[in-house]
C-alpha positions as CSV (number, residue, x, y, z in Angstrom):
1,X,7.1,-11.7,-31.9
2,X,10.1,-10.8,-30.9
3,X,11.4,-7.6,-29.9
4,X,13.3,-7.0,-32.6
5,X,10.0,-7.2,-34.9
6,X,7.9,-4.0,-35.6
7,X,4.4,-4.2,-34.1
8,X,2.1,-3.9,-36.6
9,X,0.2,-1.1,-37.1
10,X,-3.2,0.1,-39.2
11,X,-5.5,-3.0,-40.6
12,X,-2.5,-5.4,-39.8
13,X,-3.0,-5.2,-36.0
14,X,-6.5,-6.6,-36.0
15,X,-5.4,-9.7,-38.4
16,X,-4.3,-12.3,-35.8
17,X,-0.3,-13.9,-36.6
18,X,0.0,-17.3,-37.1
19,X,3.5,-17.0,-35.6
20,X,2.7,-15.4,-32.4
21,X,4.2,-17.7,-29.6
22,X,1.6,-18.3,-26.6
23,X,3.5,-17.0,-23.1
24,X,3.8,-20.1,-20.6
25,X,0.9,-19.2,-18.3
26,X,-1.3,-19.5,-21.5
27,X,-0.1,-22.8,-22.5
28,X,-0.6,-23.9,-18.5
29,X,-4.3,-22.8,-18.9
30,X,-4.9,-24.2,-22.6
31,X,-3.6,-27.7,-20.7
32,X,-5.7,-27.3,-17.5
33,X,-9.1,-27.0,-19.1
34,X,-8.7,-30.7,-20.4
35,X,-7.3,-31.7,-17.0
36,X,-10.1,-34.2,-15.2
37,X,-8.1,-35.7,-12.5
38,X,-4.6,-35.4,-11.1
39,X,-2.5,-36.7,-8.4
40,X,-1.3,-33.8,-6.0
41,X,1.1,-35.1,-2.3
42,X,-1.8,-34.4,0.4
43,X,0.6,-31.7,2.0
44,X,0.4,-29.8,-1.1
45,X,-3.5,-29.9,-0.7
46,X,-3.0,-29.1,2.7
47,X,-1.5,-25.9,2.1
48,X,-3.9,-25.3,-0.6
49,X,-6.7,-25.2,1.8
50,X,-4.1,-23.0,4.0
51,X,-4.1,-20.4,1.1
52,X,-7.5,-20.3,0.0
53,X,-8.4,-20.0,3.6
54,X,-8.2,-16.0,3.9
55,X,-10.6,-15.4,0.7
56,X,-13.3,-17.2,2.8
57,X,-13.8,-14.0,4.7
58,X,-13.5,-11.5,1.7
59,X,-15.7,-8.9,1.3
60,X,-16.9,-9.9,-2.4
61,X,-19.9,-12.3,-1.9
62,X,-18.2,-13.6,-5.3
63,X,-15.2,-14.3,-4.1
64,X,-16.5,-16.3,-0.9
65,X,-18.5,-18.0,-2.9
66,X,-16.1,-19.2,-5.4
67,X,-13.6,-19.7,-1.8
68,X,-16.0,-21.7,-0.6
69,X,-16.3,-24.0,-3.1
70,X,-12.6,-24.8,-3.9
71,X,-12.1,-25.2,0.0
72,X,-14.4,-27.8,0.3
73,X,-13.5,-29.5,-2.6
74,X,-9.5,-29.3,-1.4
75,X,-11.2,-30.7,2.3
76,X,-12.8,-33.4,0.4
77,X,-9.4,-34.9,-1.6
78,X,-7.6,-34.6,1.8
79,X,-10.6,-37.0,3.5
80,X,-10.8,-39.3,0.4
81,X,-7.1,-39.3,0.5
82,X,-6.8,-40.9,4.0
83,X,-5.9,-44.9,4.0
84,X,-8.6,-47.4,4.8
85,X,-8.0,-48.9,7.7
């Protein structure tokens, strides 16, 4: 919709619009769900691991958990990053 559009109102609010545009963030997440495997530059994992850092020490045993888990996984695509020698 744009804003030039009425909302709708009454029964029509709860039927969904076939015209409705998804934002950009939705799109992004529609599009990461399928995602398996990507290529990322090891710096930008780097300060990945910088930035999840902090939430290992939150409060929320949820939140560390879920910290946790993307840290090691970040530490582990750094190490399996690294050329044989």
């Amino acid at each position: 919709m744009t804003s030039t559009q009425p909302l709708p109102r009454g029964l029509a609010s709860l039927i969904p619009d076939a015209h409705a545009q998804a934002t950009p963030g939705e799109l992004a997440a529609a599009q990461l769900l399928h995602l398996r495997e990507a290529t990322v530059p090891v710096p930008v994992l780097a300060a990945a691991v910088e930035l999840i850092a902090p939430q290992l020490k939150s409060e929320d045993p949820a939140t560390q958990k879920a910290a946790a888990a993307v840290h090691a996984h970040l530490l582990a695509a750094i190490d399996g990053a690294a050329p044989s020698r």
